[in-house]
N, C-alpha and C positions, 0 to 999 in steps of 0.2 A: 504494500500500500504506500503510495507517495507520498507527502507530508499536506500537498494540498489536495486531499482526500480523504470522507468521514464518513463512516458507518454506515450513520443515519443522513438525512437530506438536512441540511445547515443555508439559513439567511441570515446574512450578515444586515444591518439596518443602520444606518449613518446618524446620525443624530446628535442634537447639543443634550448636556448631560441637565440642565432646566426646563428643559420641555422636550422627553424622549415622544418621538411621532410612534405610538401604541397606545392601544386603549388598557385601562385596567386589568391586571392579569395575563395580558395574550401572548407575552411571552415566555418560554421554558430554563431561559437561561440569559445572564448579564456579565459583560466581561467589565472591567475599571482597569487601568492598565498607568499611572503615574499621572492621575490625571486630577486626584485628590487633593493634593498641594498645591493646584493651581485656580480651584474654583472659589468663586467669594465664598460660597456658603454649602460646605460639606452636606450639613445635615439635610439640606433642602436637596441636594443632587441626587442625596444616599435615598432619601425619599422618593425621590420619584422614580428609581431606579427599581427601589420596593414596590411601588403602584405597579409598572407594569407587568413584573413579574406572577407568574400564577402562583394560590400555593404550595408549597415544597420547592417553587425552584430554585433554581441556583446563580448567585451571585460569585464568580470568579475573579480574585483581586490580584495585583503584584501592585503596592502603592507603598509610600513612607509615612500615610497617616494610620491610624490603628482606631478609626471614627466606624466599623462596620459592625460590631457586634450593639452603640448605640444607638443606632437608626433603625433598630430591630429586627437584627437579623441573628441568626442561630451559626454560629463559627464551628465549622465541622472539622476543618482542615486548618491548621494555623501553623506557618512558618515564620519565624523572625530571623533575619540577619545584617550583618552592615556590607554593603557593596561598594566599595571597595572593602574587602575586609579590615586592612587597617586603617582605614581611613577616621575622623575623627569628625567630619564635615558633617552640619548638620540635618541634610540631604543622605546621608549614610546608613540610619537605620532603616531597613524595608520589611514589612508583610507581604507574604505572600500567601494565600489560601482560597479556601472554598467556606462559603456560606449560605444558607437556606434562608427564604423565610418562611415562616411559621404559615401553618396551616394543614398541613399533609399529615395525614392518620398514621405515617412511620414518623414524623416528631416528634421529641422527647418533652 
């Protein structure tokens, strides 16, 4: 399997992170990618990012803010490290993980 190539059928959907173009719920899955530390307001982005999401699904980050588990979401997978690793820069510490939100009758 080639690297751009998935399983299942995958749309990518373009969108600013304040007004993601999806209705409530209709998507299965949200990527965030170092995009946390750049927007005015975390918790308004991480929000809507949780609106479109259906429940149980999945929110996938690699960011240097660690704002995902309070915009309510469920931290399944949580990596922390500093990129460069010795670096000391305040851009250095990163998360990296998977998180759900709440809803889905396998939540805890």
């Amino acid at each position: 399997m080639s690297p751009w190539t998935a399983r299942v059928p995958v749309t990518v959907v373009d969108g600013l992170a304040e007004a993601l173009p999806g209705g409530d719920g209709e998507f299965d899955a949200a990527v965030v990618a170092l995009v946390l530390c750049t927007v005015p307001d975390q918790a308004s982005e991480l929000a809507e990012a949780r609106r479109v999401l259906r429940p149980g699904g999945e929110l996938r980050f690699f960011e240097h803010v660690a704002a995902i588990e309070a915009a309510g979401f469920v931290i399944e997978e949580l990596r922390q490290f500093r990129f460069p690793a010795a670096s000391n820069s305040p851009s250095s510490p990163c998360v990296h993980g998977r998180a759900t939100k709440p809803g889905s009758v396998n939540q805890h």
